[in-house]
C-alpha positions in Angstrom: 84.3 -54.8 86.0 83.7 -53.9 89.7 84.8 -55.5 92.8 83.4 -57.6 96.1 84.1 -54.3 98.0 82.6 -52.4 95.9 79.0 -54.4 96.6 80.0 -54.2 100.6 81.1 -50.0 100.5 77.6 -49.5 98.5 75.5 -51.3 100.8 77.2 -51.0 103.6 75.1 -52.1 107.0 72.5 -53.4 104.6 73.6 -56.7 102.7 74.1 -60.5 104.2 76.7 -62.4 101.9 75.7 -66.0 102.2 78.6 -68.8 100.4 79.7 -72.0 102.0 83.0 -71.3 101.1 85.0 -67.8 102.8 85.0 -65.0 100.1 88.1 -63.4 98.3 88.0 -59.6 99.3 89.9 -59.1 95.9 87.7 -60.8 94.4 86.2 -59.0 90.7 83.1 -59.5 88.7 82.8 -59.0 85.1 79.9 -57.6 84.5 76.3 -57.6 86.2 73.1 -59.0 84.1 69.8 -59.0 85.2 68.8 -61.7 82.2 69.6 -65.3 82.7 70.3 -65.7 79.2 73.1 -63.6 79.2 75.2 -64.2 82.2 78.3 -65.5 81.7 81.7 -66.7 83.8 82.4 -64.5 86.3 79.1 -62.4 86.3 77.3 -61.1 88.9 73.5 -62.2 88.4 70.9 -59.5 89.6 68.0 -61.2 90.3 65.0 -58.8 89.6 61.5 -59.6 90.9 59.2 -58.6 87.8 55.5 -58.2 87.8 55.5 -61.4 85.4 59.1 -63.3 86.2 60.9 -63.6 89.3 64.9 -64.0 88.8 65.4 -65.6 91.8 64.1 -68.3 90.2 66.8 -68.4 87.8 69.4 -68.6 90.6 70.8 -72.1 90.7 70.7 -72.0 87.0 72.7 -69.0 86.5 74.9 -70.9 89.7 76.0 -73.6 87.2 77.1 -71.7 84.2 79.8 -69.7 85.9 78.4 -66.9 87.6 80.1 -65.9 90.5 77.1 -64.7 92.5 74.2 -62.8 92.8 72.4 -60.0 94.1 69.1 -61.2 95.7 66.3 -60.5 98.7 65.9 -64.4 99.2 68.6 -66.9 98.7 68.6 -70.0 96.9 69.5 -73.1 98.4 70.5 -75.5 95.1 73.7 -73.7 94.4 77.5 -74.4 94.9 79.5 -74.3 97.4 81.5 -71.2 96.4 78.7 -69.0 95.1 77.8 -65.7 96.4 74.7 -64.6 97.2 74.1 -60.8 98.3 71.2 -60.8 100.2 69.8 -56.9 100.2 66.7 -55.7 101.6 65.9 -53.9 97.6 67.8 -55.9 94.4 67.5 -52.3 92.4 68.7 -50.1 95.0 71.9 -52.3 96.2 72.5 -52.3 92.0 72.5 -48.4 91.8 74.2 -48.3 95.0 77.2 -50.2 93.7 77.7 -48.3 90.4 77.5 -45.2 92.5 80.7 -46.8 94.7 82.1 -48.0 90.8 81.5 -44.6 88.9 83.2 -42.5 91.9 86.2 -44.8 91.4 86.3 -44.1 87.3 88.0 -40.7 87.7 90.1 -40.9 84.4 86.6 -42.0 81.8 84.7 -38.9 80.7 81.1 -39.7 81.2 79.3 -38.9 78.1 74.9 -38.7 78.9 73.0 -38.8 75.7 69.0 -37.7 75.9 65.9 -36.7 73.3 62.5 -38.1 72.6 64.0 -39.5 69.5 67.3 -40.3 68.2 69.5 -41.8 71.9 69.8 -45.0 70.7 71.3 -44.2 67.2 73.4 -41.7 68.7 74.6 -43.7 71.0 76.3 -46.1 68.2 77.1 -43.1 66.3 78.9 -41.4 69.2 81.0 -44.8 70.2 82.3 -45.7 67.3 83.4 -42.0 66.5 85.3 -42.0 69.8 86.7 -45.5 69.6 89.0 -44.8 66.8 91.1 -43.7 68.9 90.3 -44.4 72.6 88.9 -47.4 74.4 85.0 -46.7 74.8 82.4 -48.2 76.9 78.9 -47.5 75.5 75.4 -48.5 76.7 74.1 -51.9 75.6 70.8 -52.0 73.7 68.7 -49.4 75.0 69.5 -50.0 78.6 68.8 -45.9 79.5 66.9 -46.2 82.9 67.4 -47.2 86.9 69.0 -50.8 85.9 70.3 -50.1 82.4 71.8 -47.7 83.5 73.7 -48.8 86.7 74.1 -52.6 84.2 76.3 -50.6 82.0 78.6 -48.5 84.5 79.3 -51.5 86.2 81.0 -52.9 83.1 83.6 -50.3 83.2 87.3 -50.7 82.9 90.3 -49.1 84.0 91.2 -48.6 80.7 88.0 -47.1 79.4 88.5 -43.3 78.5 85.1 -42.7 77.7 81.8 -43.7 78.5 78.7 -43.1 76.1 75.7 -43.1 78.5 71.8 -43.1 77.0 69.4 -41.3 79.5 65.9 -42.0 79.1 62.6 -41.0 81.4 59.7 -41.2 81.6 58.7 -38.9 84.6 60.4 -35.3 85.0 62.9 -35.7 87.8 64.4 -39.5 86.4 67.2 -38.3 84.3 68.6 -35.9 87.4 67.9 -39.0 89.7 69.9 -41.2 87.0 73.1 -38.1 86.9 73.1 -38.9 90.7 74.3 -42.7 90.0 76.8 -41.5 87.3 77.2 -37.2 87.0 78.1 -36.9 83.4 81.3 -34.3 82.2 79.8 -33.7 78.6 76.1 -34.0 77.7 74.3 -34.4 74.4 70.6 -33.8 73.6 68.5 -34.8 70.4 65.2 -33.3 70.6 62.0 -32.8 72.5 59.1 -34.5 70.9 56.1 -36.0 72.0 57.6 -39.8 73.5 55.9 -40.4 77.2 53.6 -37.6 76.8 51.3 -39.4 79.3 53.2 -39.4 82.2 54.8 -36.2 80.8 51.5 -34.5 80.6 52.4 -31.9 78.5 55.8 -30.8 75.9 57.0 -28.4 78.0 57.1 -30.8 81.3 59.4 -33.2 78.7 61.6 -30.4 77.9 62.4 -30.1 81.6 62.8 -33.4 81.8 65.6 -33.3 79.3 67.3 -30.0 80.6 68.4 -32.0 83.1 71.0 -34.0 81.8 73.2 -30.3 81.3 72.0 -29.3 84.2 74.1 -31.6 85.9 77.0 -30.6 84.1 79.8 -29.3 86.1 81.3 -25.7 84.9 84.4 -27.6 83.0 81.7 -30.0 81.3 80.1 -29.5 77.7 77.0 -29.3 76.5 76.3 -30.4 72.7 73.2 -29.4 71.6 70.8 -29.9 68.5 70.8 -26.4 67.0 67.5 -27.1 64.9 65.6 -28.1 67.7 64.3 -24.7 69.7 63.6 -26.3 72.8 67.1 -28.1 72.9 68.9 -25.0 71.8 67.0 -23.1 74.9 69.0 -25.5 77.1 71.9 -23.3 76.7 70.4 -20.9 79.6 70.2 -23.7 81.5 74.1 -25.1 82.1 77.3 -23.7 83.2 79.2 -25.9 81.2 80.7 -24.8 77.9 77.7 -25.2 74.8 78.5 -26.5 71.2 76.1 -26.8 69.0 75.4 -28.9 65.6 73.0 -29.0 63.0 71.9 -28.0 59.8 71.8 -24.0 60.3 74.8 -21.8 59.5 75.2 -20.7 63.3 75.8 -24.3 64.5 79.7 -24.6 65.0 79.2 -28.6 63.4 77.2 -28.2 60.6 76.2 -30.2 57.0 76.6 -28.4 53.9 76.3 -29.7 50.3 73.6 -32.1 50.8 73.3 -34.4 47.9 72.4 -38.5 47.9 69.6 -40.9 48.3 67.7 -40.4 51.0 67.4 -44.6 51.8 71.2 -45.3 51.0 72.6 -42.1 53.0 73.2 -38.6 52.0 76.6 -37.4 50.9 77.6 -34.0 53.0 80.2 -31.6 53.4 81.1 -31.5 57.5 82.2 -28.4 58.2 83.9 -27.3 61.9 85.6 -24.0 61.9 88.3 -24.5 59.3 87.8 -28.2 58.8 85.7 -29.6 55.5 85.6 -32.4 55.2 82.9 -34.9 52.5 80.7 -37.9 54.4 79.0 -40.3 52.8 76.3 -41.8 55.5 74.7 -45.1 55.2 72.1 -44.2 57.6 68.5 -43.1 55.6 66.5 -39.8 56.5 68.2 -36.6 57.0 67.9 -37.4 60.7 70.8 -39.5 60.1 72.6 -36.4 59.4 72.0 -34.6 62.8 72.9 -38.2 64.5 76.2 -38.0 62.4 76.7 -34.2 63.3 76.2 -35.4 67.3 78.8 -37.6 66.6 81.2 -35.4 64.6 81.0 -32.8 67.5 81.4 -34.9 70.8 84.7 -36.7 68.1 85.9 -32.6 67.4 86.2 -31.9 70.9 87.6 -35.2 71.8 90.4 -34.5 69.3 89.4 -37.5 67.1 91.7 -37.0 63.9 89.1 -35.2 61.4 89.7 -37.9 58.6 89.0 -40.6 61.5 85.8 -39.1 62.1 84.5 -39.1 58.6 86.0 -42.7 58.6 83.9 -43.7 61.6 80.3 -42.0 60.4 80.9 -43.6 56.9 80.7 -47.3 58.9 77.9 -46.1 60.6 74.3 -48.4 59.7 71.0 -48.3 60.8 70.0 -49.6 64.6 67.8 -52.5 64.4 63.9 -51.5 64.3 65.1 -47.9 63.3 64.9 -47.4 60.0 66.5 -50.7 58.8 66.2 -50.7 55.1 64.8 -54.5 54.1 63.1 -56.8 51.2 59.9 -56.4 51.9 57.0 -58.6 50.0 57.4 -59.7 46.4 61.1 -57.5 45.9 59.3 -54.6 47.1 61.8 -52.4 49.6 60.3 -51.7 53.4 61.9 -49.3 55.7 61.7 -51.1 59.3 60.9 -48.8 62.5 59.1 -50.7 64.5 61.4 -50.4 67.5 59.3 -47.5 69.2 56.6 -44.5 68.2 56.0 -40.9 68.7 54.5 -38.5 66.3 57.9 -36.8 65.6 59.5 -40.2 64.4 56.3 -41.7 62.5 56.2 -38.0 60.7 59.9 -38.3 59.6 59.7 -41.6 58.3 56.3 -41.1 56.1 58.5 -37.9 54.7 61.6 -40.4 53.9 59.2 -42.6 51.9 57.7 -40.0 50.6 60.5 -38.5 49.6 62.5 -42.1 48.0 59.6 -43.1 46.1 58.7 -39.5 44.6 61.1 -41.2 41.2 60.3 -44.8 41.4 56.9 -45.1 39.8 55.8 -47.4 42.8 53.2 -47.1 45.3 54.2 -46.0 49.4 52.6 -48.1 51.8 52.2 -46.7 55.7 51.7 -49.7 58.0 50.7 -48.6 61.0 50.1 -50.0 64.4 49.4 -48.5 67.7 51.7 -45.5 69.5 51.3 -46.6 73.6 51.7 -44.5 76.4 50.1 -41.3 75.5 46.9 -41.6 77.7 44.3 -38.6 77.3 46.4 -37.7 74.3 46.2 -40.5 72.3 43.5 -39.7 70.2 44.7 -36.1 69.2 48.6 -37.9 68.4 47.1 -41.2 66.1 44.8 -38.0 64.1 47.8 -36.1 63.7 50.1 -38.3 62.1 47.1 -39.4 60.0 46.3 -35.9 58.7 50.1 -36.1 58.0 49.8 -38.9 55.3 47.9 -36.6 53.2 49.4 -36.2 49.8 52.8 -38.5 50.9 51.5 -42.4 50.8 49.0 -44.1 48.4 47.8 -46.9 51.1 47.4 -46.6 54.9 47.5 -49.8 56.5 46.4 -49.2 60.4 46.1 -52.4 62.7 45.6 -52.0 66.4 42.9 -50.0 68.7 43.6 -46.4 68.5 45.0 -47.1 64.8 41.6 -46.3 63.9 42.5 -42.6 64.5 45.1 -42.8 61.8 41.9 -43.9 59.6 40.0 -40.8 60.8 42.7 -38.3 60.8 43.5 -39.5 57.1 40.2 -39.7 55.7 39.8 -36.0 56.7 42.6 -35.1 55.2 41.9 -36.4 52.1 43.5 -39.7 51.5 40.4 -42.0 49.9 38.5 -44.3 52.0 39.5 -46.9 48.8 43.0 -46.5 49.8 42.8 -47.2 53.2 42.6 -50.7 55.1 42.0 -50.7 58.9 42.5 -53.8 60.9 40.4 -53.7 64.1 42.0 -55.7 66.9 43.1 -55.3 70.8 46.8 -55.8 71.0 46.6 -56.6 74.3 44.2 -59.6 73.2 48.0 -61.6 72.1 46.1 -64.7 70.3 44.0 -61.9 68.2 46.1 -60.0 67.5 49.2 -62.7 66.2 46.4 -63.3 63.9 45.6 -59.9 63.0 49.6 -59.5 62.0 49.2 -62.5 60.2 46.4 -61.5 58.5 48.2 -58.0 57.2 51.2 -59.5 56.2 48.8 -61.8 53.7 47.0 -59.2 52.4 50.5 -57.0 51.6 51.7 -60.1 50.0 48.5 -60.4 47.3 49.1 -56.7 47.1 52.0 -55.2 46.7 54.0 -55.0 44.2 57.9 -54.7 43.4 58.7 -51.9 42.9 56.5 -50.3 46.3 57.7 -48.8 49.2 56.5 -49.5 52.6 57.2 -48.1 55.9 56.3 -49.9 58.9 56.2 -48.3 62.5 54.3 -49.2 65.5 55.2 -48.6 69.3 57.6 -51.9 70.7 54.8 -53.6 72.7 53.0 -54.5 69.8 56.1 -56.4 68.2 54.9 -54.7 64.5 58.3 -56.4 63.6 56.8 -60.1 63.3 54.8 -59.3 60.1 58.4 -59.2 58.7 59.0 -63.0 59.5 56.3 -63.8 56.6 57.9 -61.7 53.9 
């Protein structure tokens, strides 16, 4: 929730509010949304010119459904009498400039910033619902971790909030210190630094930087909670004046798993440990990742003083994002693992070992499907050969569809895997008629193949929508 005045303060000497009717200075909007389809009563509508839609378009339609106003470079003329429109010179940088004005005001909420190549969005959830069963949590929506998700979700804040569980993602070193500028966080949590963005990174060590700068704007009172098992986000300690916690899965982290038993696609069983506290967890999140997620959670809950048995209560509830690592019927009975939400070679590695590692008893056959990873430029080549030398020895088939998927087909066939078990099909993704019937075409040839009792993973970057061979299981 933020106010009229809060619009004016942030854009002071640079915003025209147009209405037929004279505005309430008390007036308060519930939230801002920069999609049509979800603005609601009272919203304010921020009306985003896109490369391929406009949203001032969608002005006079967001007018009628209850939308108080909206923030806009041209104003729209079909709208009613009492609507608001804030005419700014720049729609995105009147947005950050008002959840600058709203954070500033949110004294009593500790600002939580979650960042990693892999793992935010999970976190995230993990983290919320950890802290919520006992305070009143705000939490980013979706994955809405950049210059309007971010500013979109502080502007939702309420009085009553006491915590705020912020995802921080970039693309570009310098974006997460330009985002800690809009909101500065008190605590700070980091995943991992893996290959995500490695094109406009140009190289791991640039996207470690990157990431050290979410505890770098810690204050000295802050905390830093660190992933103990990643090197590079354990080195982050040098980096920050606040106080450093670390979790993981070796004996020095302060919140660590012991005890590890389970199925590795139902959820482990653990023992948490925390100083004198041990306490069993059974997870319903697959992988052993979901073990570190639940640690992150566990940690940012010790220190929050979450009751102990609350927190095992909360990571117990816990399930699978959607896109990451959704456990599903896949064709004929056969069980798929959907990750089709986003792709690096860190998370396509870890989910070829999880099927690897569930089917090792079954007698059934493990299936990579494989699209495209995007956004990794020169290095694209060199990441799609790598994760294909990975499937050596851990999956029977190798389904690649895409472009550079054929560099899953080379890196595998070097590696051993038999051109017999290996189907590649050729298409352009951006080519969206060609390739629908590519998809199409996979999900037919699974269906005369595969069998019940098979595992399949499926995992391709978001643009290519790998999820929509799904809809024909």
């Amino acid at each position: 929730m933020f106010s009229y005045n809060d619009i004016l303060q942030g854009n002071d000497g640079k915003v025209q509010v147009q209405s037929a009717v004279p505005a309430d200075p008390a007036l308060l909007f519930q939230s801002a949304q920069h999609d049509s389809r979800q603005v609601g009563p009272g919203d304010l509508f921020v009306a985003i010119k896109g490369a391929r839609v406009d949203g001032h378009t969608y002005i006079p339609t967001v007018a009628q459904t209850g939308a108080l106003g909206a923030l806009c470079t041209e104003p729209a003329i079909d709208v009613p009498p009492h609507f608001l429109q804030f005419v700014v010179p720049d729609v995105v940088e009147a947005l950050i400039a008002t959840a600058r004005v709203r954070a500033s005001r949110q004294q009593q909420t500790t600002m939580i910033g979650i960042t990693g190549s892999n793992g935010k969005t999970t976190t995230k959830e993990a983290v919320a619902a950890v802290l919520s069963q006992q305070f009143p949590t705000l939490k980013t929506h979706a994955s809405y971790n950049n210059e309007v998700g971010l500013p979109l979700t502080v502007l939702r804040l309420e009085p009553q909030h006491r915590y705020a569980v912020l995802e921080m993602g970039a693309e570009r070193v310098g974006e997460i210190a330009w985002l800690c500028s809009i909101v500065r966080p008190n605590w700070a949590i980091v995943t991992s630094v893996g290959t995500a963005h490695l094109r406009t990174f140009g190289s791991l060590e640039r996207i470690a930087i990157a990431k050290s700068e979410l505890v770098q704007a810690l204050p000295e009172d802050g905390i830093a909670i660190l992933n103990y098992d990643d090197p590079q986000v354990r080195a982050m300690s040098q980096k920050t004046q606040a106080r450093v916690i670390y979790y993981g899965f070796d004996e020095r982290a302060e919140v660590r798993a012991t005890d590890i038993t389970g199925n590795v696609l139902k959820g482990y069983a653990f023992t948490l440990r925390y100083h004198d506290v041990h306490l069993p967890v059974q997870l319903q999140i697959p992988g052993k990742h979901g073990i570190s997620t639940a640690l992150a959670a566990a940690a940012t809950g010790f220190l929050a003083g979450i009751a102990p048995d609350a927190i095992c209560s909360a990571l117990s509830s816990i399930t699978a994002v959607k896109g990451r690592g959704e456990i599903k019927r896949g064709p004929n009975g056969s069980t798929l693992i959907d990750d089709t939400y986003k792709a690096n070679r860190e998370s396509m590695l870890t989910g070829i070992d999880i099927m690897n590692e569930a089917n090792s008893s079954s007698g059934g056959k493990r299936w990579a499907v494989l699209g495209d990873m995007v956004d990794f430029g020169e290095y694209s080549r060199d990441e799609h050969y790598a994760i294909g030398q990975g499937l050596a020895n851990k999956v029977d088939y190798l389904v690649a569809i895409g472009d550079e998927a054929r560099f899953y087909v080379e890196g595998a066939q070097a590696a051993g895997l038999p051109a017999s078990q290996i189907y590649y099909f050729e298409v352009d993704p951006t080519n969206s008629v060609q390739f629908e019937a590519a998809k199409q075409s996979v999900a037919s040839f699974l269906l005369s193949r595969v069998q019940s009792n098979d595992l399949l993973f499926v995992k391709a970057s978001n643009p290519l929508h790998l999820h929509t061979i799904l809809e024909h299981f």
